[in-house]
Every structure is written in structure tokens, then in C-alpha cells.
C-alpha positions as CSV (number, residue, x, y, z in Angstrom):
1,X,184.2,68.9,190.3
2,X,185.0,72.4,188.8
3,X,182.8,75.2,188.2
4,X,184.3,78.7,186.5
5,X,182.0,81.5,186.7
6,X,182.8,84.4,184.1
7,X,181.2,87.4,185.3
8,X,180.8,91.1,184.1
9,X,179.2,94.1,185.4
10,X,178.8,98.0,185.2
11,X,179.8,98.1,181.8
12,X,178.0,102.0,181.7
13,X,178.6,101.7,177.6
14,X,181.9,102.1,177.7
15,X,181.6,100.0,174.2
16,X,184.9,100.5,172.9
17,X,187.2,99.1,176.0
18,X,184.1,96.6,176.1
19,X,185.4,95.4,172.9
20,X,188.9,94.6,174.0
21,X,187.8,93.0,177.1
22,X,185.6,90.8,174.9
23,X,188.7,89.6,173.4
24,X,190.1,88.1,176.6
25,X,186.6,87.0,177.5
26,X,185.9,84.9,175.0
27,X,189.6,83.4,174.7
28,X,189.2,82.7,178.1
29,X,185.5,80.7,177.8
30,X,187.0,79.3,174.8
31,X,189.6,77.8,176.6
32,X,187.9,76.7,179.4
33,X,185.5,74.9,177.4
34,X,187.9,73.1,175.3
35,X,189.6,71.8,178.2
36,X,185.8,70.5,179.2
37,X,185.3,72.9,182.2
38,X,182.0,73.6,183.2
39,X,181.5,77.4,182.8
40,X,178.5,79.9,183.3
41,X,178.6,83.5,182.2
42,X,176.7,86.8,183.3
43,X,176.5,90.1,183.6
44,X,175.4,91.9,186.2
45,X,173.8,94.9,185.1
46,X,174.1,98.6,184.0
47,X,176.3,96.8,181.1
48,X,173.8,100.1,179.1
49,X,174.5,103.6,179.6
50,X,172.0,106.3,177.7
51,X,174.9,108.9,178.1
52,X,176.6,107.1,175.1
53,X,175.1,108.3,171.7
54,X,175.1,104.5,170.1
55,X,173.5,103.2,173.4
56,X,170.7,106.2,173.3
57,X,169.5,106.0,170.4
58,X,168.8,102.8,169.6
59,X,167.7,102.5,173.1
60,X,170.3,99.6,174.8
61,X,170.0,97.7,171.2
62,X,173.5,97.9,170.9
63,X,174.1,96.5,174.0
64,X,172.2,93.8,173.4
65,X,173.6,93.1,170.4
66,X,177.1,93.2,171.6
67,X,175.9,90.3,174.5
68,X,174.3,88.0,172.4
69,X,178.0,87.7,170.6
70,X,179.2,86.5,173.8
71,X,178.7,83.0,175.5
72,X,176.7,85.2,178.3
73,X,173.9,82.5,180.3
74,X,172.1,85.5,182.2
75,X,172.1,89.1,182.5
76,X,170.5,91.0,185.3
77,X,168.9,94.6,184.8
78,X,170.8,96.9,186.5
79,X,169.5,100.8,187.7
80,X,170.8,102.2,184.6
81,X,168.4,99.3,182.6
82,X,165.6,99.9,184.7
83,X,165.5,103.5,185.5
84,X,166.6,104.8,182.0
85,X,165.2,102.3,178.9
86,X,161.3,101.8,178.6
87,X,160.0,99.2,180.3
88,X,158.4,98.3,177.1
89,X,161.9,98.0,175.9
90,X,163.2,95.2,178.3
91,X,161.7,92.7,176.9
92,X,163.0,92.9,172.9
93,X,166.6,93.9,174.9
94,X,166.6,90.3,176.3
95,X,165.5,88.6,172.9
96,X,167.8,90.3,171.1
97,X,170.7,89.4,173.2
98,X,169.1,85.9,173.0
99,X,169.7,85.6,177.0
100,X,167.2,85.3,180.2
101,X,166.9,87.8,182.3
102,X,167.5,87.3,185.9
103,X,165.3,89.8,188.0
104,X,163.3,87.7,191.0
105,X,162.2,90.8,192.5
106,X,161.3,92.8,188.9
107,X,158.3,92.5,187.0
108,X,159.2,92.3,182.9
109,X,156.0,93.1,181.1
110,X,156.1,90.6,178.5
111,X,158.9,87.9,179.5
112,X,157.3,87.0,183.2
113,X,155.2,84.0,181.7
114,X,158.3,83.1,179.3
115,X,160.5,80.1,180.9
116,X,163.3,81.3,179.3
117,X,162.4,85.2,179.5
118,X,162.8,86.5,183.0
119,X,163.9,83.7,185.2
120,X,161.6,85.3,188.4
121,X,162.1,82.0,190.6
122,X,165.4,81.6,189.0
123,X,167.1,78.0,187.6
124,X,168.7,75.1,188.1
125,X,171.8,74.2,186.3
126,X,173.5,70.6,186.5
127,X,176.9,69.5,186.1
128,X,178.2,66.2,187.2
129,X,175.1,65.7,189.2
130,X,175.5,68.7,191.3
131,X,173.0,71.2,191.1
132,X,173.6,74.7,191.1
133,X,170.9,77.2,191.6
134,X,171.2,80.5,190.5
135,X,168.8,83.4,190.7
136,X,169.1,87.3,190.5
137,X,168.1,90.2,192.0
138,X,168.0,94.2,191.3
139,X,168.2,97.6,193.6
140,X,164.8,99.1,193.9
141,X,164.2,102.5,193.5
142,X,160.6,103.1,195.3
143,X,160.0,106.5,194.2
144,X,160.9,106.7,190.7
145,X,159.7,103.1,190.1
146,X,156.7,104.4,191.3
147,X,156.7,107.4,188.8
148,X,157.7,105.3,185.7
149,X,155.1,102.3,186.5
150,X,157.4,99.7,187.3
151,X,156.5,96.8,189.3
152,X,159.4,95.4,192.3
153,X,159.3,93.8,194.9
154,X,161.7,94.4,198.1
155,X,164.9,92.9,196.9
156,X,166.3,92.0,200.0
157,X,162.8,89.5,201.1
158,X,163.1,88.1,197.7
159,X,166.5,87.3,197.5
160,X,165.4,85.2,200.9
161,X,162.6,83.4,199.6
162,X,164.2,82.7,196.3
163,X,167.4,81.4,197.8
164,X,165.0,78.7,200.3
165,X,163.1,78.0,197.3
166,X,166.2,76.9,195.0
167,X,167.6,75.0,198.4
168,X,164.1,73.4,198.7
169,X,163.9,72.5,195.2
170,X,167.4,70.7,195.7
171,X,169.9,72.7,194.8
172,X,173.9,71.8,196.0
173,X,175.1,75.2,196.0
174,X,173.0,78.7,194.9
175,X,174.6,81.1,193.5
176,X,173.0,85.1,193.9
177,X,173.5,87.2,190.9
178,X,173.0,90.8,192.8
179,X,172.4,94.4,191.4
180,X,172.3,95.9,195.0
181,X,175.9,97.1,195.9
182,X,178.7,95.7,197.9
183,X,177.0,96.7,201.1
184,X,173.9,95.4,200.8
185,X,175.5,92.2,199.3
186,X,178.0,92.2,202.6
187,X,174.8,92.6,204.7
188,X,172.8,90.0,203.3
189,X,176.0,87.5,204.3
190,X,176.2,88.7,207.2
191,X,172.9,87.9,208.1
192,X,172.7,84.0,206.5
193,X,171.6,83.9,203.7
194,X,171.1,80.8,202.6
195,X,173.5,80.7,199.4
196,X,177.3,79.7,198.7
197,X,178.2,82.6,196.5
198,X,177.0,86.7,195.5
199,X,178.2,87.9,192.5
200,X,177.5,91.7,192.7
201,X,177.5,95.0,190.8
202,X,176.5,98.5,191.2
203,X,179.0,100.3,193.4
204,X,181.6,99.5,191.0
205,X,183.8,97.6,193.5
206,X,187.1,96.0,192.3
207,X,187.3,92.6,194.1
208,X,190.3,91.1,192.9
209,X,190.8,87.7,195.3
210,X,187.1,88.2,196.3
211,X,185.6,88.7,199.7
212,X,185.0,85.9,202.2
213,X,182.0,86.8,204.7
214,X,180.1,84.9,207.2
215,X,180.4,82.2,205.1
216,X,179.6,83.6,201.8
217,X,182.1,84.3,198.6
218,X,181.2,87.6,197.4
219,X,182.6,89.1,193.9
220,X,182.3,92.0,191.8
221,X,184.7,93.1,188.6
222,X,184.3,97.0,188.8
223,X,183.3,99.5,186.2
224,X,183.3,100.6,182.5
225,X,184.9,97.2,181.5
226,X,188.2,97.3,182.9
227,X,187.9,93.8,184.0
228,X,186.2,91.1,184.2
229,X,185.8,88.3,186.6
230,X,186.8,84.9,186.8
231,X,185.6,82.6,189.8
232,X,186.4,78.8,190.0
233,X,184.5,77.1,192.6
234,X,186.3,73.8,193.6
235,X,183.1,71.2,194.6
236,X,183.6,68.0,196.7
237,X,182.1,64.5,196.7
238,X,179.0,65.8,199.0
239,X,178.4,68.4,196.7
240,X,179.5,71.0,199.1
241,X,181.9,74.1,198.1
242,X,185.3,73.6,199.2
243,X,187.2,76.6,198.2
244,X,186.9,78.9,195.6
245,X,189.2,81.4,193.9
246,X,188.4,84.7,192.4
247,X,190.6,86.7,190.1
248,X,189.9,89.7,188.0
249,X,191.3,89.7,184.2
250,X,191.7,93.2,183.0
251,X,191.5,94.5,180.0
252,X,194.5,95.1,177.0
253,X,192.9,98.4,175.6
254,X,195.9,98.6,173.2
255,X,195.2,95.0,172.2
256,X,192.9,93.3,169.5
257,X,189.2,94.4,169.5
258,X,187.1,91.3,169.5
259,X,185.3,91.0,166.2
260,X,181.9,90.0,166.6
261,X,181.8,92.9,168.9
262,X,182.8,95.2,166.6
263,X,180.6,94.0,163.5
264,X,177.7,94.1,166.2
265,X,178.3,97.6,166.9
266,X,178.6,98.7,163.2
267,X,175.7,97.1,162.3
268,X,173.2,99.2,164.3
269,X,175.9,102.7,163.8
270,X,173.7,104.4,160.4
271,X,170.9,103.8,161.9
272,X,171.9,105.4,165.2
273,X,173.8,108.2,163.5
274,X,170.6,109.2,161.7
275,X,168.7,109.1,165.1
276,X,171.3,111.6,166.5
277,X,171.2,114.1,163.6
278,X,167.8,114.7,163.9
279,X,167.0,118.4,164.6
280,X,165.1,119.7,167.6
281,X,165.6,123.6,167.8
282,X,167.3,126.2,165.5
283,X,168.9,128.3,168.1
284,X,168.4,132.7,167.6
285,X,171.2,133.4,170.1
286,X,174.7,132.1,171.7
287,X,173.6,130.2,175.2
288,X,176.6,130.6,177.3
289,X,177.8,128.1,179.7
290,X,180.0,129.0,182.6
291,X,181.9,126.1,185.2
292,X,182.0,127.4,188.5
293,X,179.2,131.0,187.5
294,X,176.0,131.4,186.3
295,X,175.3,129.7,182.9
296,X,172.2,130.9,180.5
297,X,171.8,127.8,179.4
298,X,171.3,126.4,182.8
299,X,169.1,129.5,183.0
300,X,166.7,128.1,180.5
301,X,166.5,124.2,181.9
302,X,165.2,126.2,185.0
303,X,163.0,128.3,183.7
304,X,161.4,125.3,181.4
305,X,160.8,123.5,184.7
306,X,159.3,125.9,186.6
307,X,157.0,126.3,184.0
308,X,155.9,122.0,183.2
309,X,155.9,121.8,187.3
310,X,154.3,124.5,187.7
311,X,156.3,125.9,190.9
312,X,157.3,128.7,192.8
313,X,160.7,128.5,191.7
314,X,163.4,126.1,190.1
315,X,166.7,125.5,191.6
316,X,169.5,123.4,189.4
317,X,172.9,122.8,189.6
318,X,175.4,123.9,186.9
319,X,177.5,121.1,186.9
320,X,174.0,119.4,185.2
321,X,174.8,121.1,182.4
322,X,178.4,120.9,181.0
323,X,178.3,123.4,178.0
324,X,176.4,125.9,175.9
325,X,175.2,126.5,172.6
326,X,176.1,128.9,169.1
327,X,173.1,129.8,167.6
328,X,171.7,127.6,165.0
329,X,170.5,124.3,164.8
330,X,170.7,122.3,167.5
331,X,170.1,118.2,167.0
332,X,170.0,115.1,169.5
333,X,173.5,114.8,169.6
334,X,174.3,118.2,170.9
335,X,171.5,117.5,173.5
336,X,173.0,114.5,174.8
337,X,176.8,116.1,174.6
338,X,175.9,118.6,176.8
339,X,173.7,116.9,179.2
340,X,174.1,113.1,179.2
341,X,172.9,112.6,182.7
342,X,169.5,110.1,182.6
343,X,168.8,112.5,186.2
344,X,164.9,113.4,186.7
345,X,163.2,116.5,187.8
346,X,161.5,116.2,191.1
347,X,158.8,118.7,193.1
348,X,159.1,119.7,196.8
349,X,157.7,121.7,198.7
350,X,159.9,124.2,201.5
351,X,160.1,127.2,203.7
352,X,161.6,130.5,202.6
353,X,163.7,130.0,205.4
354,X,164.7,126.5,204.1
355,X,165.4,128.5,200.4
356,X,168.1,130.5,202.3
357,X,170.0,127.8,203.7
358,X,170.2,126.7,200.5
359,X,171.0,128.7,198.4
360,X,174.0,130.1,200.5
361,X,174.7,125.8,200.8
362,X,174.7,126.1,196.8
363,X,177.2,128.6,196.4
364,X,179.6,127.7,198.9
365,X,183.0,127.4,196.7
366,X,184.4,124.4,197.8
367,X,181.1,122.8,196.9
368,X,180.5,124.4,193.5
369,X,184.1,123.1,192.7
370,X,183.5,119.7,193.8
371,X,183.4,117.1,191.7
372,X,180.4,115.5,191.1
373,X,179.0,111.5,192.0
374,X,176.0,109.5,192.2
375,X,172.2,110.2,191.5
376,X,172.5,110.1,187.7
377,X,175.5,112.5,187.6
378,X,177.0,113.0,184.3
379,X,179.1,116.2,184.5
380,X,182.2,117.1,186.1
381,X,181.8,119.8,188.6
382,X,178.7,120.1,190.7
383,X,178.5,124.2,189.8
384,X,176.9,126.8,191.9
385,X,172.7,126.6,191.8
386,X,170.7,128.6,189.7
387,X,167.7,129.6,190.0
388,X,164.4,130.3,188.2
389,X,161.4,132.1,189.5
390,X,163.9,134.7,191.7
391,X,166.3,137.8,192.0
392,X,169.2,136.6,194.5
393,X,171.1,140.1,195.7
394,X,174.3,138.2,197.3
395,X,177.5,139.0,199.2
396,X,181.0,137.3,200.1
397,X,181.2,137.1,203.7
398,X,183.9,135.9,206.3
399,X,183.0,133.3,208.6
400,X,184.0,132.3,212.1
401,X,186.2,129.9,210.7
402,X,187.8,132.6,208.2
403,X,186.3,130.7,205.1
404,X,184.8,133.0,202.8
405,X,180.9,132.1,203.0
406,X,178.2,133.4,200.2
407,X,175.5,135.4,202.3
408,X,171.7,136.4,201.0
409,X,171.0,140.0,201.3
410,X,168.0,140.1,199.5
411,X,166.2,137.1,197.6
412,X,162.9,138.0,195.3
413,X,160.3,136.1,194.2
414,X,158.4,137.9,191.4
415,X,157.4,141.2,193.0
416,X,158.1,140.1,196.5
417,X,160.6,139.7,198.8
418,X,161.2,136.5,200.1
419,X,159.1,135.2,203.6
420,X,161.3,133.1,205.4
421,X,157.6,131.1,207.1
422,X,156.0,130.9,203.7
423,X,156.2,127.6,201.8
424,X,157.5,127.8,198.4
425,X,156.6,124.7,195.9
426,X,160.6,123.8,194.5
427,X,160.8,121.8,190.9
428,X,164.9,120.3,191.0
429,X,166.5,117.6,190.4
430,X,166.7,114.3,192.0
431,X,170.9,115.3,192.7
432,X,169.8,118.4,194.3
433,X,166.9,116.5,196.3
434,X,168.7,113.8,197.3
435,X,173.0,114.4,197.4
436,X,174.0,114.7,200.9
437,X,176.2,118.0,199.4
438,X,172.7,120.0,200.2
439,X,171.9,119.5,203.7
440,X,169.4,122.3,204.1
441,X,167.2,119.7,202.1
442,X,167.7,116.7,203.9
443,X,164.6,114.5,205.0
444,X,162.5,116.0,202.9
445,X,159.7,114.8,201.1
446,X,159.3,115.9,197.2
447,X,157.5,113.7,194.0
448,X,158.8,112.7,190.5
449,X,158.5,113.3,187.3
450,X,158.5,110.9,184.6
451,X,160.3,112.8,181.7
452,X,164.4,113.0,182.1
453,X,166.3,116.8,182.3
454,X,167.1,116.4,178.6
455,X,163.8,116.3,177.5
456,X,162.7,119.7,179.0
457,X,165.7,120.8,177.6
458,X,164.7,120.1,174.6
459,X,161.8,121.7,174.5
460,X,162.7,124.9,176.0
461,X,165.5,125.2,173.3
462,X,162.8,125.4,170.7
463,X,161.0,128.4,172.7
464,X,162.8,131.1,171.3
465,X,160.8,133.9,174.1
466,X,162.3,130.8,176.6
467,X,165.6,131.3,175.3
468,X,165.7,135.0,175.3
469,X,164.6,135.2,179.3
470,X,167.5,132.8,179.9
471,X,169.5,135.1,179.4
472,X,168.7,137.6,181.9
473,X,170.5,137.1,185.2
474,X,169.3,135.8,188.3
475,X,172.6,136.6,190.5
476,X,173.7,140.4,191.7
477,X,176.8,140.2,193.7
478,X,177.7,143.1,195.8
């Protein structure tokens, strides 16, 4: 017999090119099933991305709305799903879009008792008496899962229990829908696990042919709906797999958007445009915002940080922020167009002499130029660090190497001069804490927050004194 698998994944909102590739989508289940192939359909996670307006604020509605228009059987909660919508919200996103939820290793408050909510020990599907198991599982984020209340087990020790429980339970062939990234899926092959086939997500790899390992067909269709994937497994009279082939089918954006898709998306757009225009601050002054210098309004996210974490200082990186402000009123929508990321504050604690390093890491040119990537990054540049809490007195060196290198001549902290032994309590971000870019902070230890960079943002816009001190500098270059 013939299985065809249609599989999607790291959508991140791009709704618009979604819409196209819905059109070659659904043609192609359409034609598959009037032919009277078996097909299943999923996605595979972080198909929602709160950096898009529509998807923000109606909270991954949208999204959900746009997949119960599809012939989608499953849909696994990707990073972006866990890390930035409600956990109270997963559950209405999976009855909306009218699909279970395939998370072994995720507790769903709401859906776990529900056999068709969030399929924990995953399913069985027959077709022509083979029996294909299929079960999902998510990438686990400890510390933040920790912070936000969310219940996961290890991913990896689930995925081999689930996979020996499907087997057990009589399952031909299983069939691991995987949120954990190409190299974990690669490692979990490599090591046997006990199932035919990993359909994967998250590191936005581009697998067209697939990836044969230890055994184990491995697939993944990229990002922001440029493709999607089509697998046909080819299954013998013993119900064993006997080849398979995987192609990716990429998207005609020039071509016809797919309807339902569209009339989903206009249904929820008033009500999301209303969300947007709300106000949050009326603005007294011009907040500038500079690329590769200091910016005020990064300024002021400092400054509002130091103050709800109650540190010693604040340190940010510009590229968080990717404009500034006119004065008057400011609503949602300029929030999220100037800083879309879904990033969270974190606390640490360092040395004075740890502060240096970094600081002098922080305004290193080649790195403030750099493009940013990963940890929740939603700018372009990663931008020199600010500060909040300090006076930096700086100057332009020449190193061994003849690279001009940013040195510290002086750094304050309120009346007193740095002590390089002295530890200093630190509220960033999780991209400062955790990008290998900053290696004076590498191995070290620091404690989340639960609301996101836009929410203190927020706030601090509507404190005019705030908004005022932002505008003071924190750099002297000599």
C-alpha cells in the first residue's frame, strides 16, 4: 500500500505566502484523495508568530482559523506556541482549528483528559490493515517553562516510551511528529529509536529528497511557508516500509491565494485592527532610535527594567529595538512595529570585572553590526549595549591584532566607580544571557521573568519622568 504524508511547519505567520501555499496544498490533498490515496496532514509547529499584528492580537486565532480550513489531522505546538500564547489559550487554539494536538511530552490544561484534545500517548491510524502510529513531541525550554507554569516532560524519554508504547500496542510503522530541530531529530536516529519515520520542525531546515539515517526517514519543509512537504511511503505485504520518497512543493507567491484562507483571515481582521489601535501612552518628546549608537528609546526599556527587577543595572542590546517614536500617542501597533520580538527579561547576578568584559564584548563593531539570530530575535542588527543604572567613560583602542577594540576608562554606578570584585545584580534579556555573541556571560546562571520586553515597554512609555531620563546619555567617548 501507499501512504502520502503532507506536512508543514515553521510557518512564523507569514499569513500571506501561507495563503498561496494553501493553494497548492489543498489541490494536492484534493488530488490525492480523489485518486483514493491514503493521506495524513500536519503541521509541525510555530505555524504562529506574535510578531505579526493579526496573529498578536487575537492571540494565534487566526492561525487557527486558517488550519481548520485545511484537511490538517494534527498539529504539534511548536516554541513559538508554547513560549509566546497563554497556556490558557492552547486549548480554544486546538478547538478552533478543529484538530488534536500532538504534544506527548506537554501538558495542555484543558485538552489532556479529551481523546481527541491532546493526543499525549498518541494514535493509531489504519489503512488497508496496516497500522500506523503516530505521536508528537515539542522542544523544552526548562527555564522559562518554569517561569510561565508550564508542565513538560523531557522530550527526548518520551519520544522513547511513546514510540515502544505505539509498537506494543501493534503499530506497523510509527511515525514521530518532532518540534525539536534537525539535530536532535538526527540524534534520536542515530541512537534507534524505535520508529520508521521523523517529521521535524524548528531549525527551519529545507529537506528536499529527505534524510535517510540509521534507519530512519527524516523530513522537514523549512520556514515562513515557502514549502511544504510531500512524503509517500511505499508499504509491503508484511507491513514493513519499503521506500519512501520525499519532495518539497514550494510555493507560487504570484499565484492564486487560496480562498478559505483568505475569508478566514478577514473574518477575525476588524476585530484585530481594533485590538491594535488601542492607545497605551501619549508621548511628550521625540524618542530617537539609532542602528549601530546609542538609542533613547533603548534607553528607556533599560531604565524600566532596572526598576520592575529591581537591579543594579540593566544592559540591552539595540538591535532589540528597531526604531523610535514622535511624540504623541503611541498605540499597540506601534509597540509591536518597533519591538516584535516575544524575547523575556532575565536577572543575573556578576562581577564588576565580569561587567567590563562585557561591555567592551558589547561594543565591539563587528558585533554591533552583526546581524541578529535566534533567542526570540526580531530585529536586524544586534546594536551596541546600553546600559541603565551607569556612566560608561569609553575609548577606541588598537589591538594586537590592529582591530580597533572599544576600551572602559571609567564605568559608574550611581555615585561610585565601578569594583571590579563586587557583584552587581544584572536585569537583560534572554539574547544577551544566552547568544554565544557575549562570551563574558557564558555559564552563567540568571532567573526569568514572566512578562515579554514589550510589555515593560509599554509601561515605561506612559512614565513621562521615565521618558525624560531616557534621554540622557549613558555613553562618553573620548
Amino acid at each position: 500500500m501507499e501512504l502520502h504524508i503532507l506536512h508543514t511547519n515553521d510557518v512564523h505567520s507569514e499569513l500571506e505566502r501561507f495563503s498561496h501555499l494553501a493553494t497548492r496544498l489543498r489541490a494536492r490533498y484534493d488530488e490525492l484523495r480523489a485518486q483514493g490515496r491514503d493521506v495524513l496532514c500536519f503541521d509541525l509547529g510555530d505555524h504562529i508568530d506574535v510578531s505579526n499584528p493579526l496573529s498578536n492580537a487575537t492571540a494565534g486565532a487566526i492561525n487557527a482559523h486558517i488550519l481548520h480550513t485545511l484537511p490538517y489531522n494534527g498539529w504539534v505546538l511548536g516554541n513559538n506556541e508554547t513560549l509566546t500564547v497563554d497556556k490558557r489559550e492552547w486549548a480554544r487554539l486546538a478547538k478552533i482549528a478543529g484538530i488534536p494536538l500532538f504534544c506527548s511530552n506537554l501538558t495542555v490544561p484543558g485538552l489532556d483528559d479529551d481523546v481527541d484534545g491532546n493526543l499525549r500517548n498518541g494514535k493509531l491510524y489504519e489503512f488497508a490493515g496496516v497500522k500506523i502510529g503516530v505521536f508528537g513531541v515539542t522542544v523544552r525550554y526548562e527555564k522559562s517553562f518554569a517561569t510561565l507554569g508550564i508542565e513538560a516532560e523531557d522530550p527526548l524519554e518520551t519520544a522513547w516510551r511513546v514510540a515502544r508504547e505505539l509498537r506494543a500496542s501493534g503499530a506497523d510503522l510509527v511515525i514521530l511528529l518532532s518540534h525539536l530541530g534537525l539535530h536532535l531529530d538526527q540524534a534520536l536516529a542515530d541512537e534507534g529509536l524505535p520508529v520508521d519515520v521523523i517529521i521535524g520542525g524548528h531549525t527551519h531546515h529545507f529537506l528536499d529528497g529527505g534524510e535517510y539515517r540509521s534507519g530512519i526517514w527524516i523530513m522537514q519543509a523549512g520556514k515562513h511557508a515557502h514549502a511544504f512537504g510531500h512524503a509517500v511511503l511505499q508499504i509491503n505485504a508484511k507491513r514493513r516500509l519499503e521506500s519512501v520518497t520525499a519532495t518539497l512543493v514550494y510555493t507560487d507567491a504570484q499565484g492564486v491565494a487560496d480562498r478559505h484562507v483568505v475569508e478566514a483571515m478577514d473574518s477575525m481582521q476588524e476585530e484585530a485592527l481594533m485590538w491594535l489601535d488601542h492607545p497605551v501612552a501619549e508621548l511628550p518628546v521625540h524618542l530617537s532610535h539609532s542602528l549601530f549608537g546609542e538609542s533613547e528609546i533603548v534607553n528607556l526599556l533599560c531604565d524600566e527594567l532596572r526598576s520592575e527587577l529591581s537591579s543594579d543595572l540593566a544592559i540591552l542590546n539595540g538591535g532589540v529595538i528597531t526604531g523610535g517614536y514622535l511624540a504623541g500617542t503611541i498605540r499597540r501597533r506601534d509597540l509591536l512595529a518597533i519591538c516584535a520580538t516575544p524575547m523575556r527579561p532575565v536577572r543575573l547576578s556578576v562581577t564588576g570585572e565580569t561587567l567590563l568584559r562585557l561591555i567592551e564584548e558589547g561594543n565591539q563593531e563587528q558585533l554591533v553590526r552583526r546581524q541578529g539570530f535566534g533567542f526570540g530575535f526580531r530585529g536586524h542588527f544586534v546594536g551596541r549595549l546600553h546600559v541603565s543604572g551607569a556612566t560608561l567613560y569609553m575609548a577606541q583602542t588598537t589591538a594586537t591584532d590592529q582591530q580597533i577594540a572599544p576600551r572602559v576608562l571609567r564605568m559608574e554606578i550611581g555615585e561610585e566607580t565601578l569594583d571590579p570584585e563586587r557583584v552587581y545584580t544584572v536585569a537583560t534579556s534572554e539574547y544577551v544571557a544566552l547568544s554565544p555573541m557575549y562570551k563574558a556571560l557564558r555559564g552563567i546562571e540568571f532567573s526569568y521573568y514572566a512578562p515579554i520586553l514589550r510589555a515593560f515597554l509599554g509601561r515605561a512609555l506612559a512614565n513621562p519622568q521615565r521618558v525624560i531620563a531616557a534621554q540622557k546619555p549613558r555613553y562618553h567617548w573620548v
